[in-house]
C-alpha positions as MATLAB code, in Angstrom:
seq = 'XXXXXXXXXXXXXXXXXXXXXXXXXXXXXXXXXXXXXXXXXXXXXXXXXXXXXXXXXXXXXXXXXXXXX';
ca = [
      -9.579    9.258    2.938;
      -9.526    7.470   -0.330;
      -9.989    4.592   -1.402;
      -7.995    2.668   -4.411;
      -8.349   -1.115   -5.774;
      -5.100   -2.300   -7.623;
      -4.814   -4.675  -10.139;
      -1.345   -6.750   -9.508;
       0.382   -9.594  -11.551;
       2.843  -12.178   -9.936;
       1.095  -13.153   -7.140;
       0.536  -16.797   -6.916;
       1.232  -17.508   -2.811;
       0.306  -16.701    0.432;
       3.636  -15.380    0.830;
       3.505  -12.808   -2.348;
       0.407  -11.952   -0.494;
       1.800  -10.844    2.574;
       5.064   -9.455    0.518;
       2.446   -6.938   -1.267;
       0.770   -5.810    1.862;
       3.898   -5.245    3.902;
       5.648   -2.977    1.412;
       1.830   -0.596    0.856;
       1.347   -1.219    4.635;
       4.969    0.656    4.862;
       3.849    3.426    3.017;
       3.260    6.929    5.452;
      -0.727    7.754    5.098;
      -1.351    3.937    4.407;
      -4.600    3.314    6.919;
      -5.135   -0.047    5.278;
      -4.417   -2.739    3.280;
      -6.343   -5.973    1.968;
      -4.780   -7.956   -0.169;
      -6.608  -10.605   -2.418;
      -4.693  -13.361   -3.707;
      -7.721  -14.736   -5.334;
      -8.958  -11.789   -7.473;
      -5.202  -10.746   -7.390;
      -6.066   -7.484   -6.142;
      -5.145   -5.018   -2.894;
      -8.044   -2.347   -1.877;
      -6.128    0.443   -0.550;
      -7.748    3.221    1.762;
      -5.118    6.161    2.344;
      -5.078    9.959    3.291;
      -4.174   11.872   -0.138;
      -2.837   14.748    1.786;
       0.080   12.407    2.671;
       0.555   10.257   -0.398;
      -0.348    9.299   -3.545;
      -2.002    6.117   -5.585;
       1.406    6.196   -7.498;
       3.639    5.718   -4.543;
       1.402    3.072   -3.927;
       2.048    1.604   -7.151;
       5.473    1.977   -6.935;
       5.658    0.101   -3.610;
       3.846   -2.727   -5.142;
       6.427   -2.879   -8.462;
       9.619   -2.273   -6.173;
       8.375   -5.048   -4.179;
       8.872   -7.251   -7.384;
       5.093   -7.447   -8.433;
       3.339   -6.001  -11.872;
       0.462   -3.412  -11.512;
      -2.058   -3.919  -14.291;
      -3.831   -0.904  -15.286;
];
């Protein structure tokens, strides 16, 4: 397993919260999620055999959110 933190810009509700985890959470080889609105951050743990920290990513900017490096 690994384990990622991402850096995202746009969230400002409970319900851009739960939009962000929903579309990693969809991801195959997701194991889990946490999303902090606060710190404006989601901790990702996943199995790198199955996917990647880009497809991650991608889930988080198709979902309508910035990642910030």
């Amino acid at each position: 397993m690994a384990q990622e933190v991402i850096n995202i810009r746009g969230m400002m509700c409970g319900h851009c919260q739960s939009t962000v985890e929903k579309a990693i959470k969809a991801i195959t080889g997701v194991k889990s999620v946490k999303v902090d609105l606060g710190n404006k951050q989601a901790t990702v743990e996943y199995d790198p055999a199955i996917t990647d920290i880009n497809k991650i990513k991608k889930a988080v900017t198709d979902a309508g959110y910035e990642v910030v490096a």
